[in-house]
LODOMAR-81909 format. One record per atom (N, C-alpha, C): residue in one letter; z, x, y negated. Coordinates in steps of 0.02 Angstrom, whole numbers, padded with zeros to 5 digits, always signed. Layout:
<pts>
AZXY;...
</pts>
This chain:
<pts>
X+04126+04397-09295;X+04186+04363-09274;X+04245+04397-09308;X+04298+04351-09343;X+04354+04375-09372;X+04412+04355-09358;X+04479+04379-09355;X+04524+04355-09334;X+04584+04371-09378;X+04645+04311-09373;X+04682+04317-09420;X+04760+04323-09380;X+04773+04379-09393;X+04833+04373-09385;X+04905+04369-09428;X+04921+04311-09375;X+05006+04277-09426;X+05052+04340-09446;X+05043+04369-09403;X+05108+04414-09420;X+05120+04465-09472;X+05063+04474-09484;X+05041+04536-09529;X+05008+04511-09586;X+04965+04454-09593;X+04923+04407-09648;X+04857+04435-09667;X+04835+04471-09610;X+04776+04511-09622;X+04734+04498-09562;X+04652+04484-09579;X+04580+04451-09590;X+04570+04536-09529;X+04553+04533-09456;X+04499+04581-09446;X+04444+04579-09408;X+04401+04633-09426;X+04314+04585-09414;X+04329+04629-09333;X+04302+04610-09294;X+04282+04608-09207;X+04219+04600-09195;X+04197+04607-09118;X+04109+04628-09117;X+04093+04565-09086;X+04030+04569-09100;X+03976+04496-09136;X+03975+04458-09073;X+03976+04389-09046;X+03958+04379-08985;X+03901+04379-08972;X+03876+04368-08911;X+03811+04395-08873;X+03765+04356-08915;X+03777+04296-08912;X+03740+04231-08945;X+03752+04181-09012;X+03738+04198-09076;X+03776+04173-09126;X+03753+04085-09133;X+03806+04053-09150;X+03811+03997-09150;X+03856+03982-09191;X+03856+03890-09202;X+03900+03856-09251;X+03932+03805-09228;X+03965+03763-09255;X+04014+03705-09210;X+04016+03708-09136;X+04049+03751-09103;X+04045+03786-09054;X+04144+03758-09048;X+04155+03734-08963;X+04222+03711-08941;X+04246+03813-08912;X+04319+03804-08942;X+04344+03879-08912;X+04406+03851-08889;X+04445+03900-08829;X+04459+03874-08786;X+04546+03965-08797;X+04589+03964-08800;X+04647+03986-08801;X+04715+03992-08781;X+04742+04015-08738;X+04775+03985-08699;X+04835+04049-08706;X+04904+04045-08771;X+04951+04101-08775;X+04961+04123-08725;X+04943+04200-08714;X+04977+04242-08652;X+04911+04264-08626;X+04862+04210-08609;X+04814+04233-08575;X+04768+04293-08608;X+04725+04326-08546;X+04683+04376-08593;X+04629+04353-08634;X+04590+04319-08622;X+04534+04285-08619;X+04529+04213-08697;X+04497+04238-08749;X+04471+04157-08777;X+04398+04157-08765;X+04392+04077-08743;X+04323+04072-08722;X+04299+04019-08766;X+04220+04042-08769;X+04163+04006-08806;X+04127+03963-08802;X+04137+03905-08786;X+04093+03835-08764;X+04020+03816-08810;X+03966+03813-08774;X+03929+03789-08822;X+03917+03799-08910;X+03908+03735-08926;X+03869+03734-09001;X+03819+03727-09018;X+03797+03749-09076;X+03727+03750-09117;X+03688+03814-09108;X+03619+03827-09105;X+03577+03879-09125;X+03562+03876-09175;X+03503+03916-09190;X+03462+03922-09221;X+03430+03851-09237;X+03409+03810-09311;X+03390+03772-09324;X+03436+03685-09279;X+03489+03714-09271;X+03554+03664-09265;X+03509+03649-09166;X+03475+03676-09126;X+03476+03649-09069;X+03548+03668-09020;X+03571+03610-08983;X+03606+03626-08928;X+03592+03688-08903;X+03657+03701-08891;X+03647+03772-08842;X+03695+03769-08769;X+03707+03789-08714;X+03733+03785-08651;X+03763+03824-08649;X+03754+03921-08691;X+03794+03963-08675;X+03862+03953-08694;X+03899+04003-08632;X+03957+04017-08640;X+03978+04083-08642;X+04038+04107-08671;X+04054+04186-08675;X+04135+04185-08667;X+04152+04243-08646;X+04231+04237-08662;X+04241+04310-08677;X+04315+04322-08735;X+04338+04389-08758;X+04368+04398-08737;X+04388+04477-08710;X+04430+04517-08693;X+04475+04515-08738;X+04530+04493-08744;X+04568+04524-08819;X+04607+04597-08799;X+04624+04623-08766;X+04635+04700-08738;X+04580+04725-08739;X+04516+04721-08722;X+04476+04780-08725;X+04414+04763-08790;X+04432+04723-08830;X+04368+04692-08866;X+04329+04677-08858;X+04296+04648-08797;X+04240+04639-08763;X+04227+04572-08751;X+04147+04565-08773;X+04125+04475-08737;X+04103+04484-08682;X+04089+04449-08635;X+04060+04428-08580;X+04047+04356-08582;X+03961+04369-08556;X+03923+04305-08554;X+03950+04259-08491;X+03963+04199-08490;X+03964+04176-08454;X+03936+04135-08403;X+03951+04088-08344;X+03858+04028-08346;X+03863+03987-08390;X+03798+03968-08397;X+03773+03905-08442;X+03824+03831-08421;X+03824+03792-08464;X+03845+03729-08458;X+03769+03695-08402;X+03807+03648-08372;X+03750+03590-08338;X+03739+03557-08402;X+03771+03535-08435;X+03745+03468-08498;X+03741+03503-08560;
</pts>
């Protein structure tokens, strides 16, 4: 996971989420602590249910529950 910040114009790498995935909905909300991880792709493009969200103060993921759908 990498992140870009405007202010400075510099790329930095952050730790991996629990579950790697692709076309995956993320969720951001200015001010708040928290961007969260909806779904996506696995391995060999199957649906996936997990969810995760980052700490942006402490660098940290946490798994979240699964989606129902």
């Amino acid at each position: 996971v990498f992140t870009y910040q405007i202010s400075t114009s510099k790329v930095e790498k952050k730790r991996d989420m629990h579950v790697g995935r692709t076309s995956f909905a993320v969720h951001y909300d200015y001010g708040d602590r928290f961007i969260y991880v909806i779904g996506g792709n696995g391995k060999g493009g199957k649906t996936m249910k997990h969810t995760e969200k980052f700490d942006v103060f402490n660098e940290r993921w946490t798994t979240m529950p699964e989606l129902n759908v």
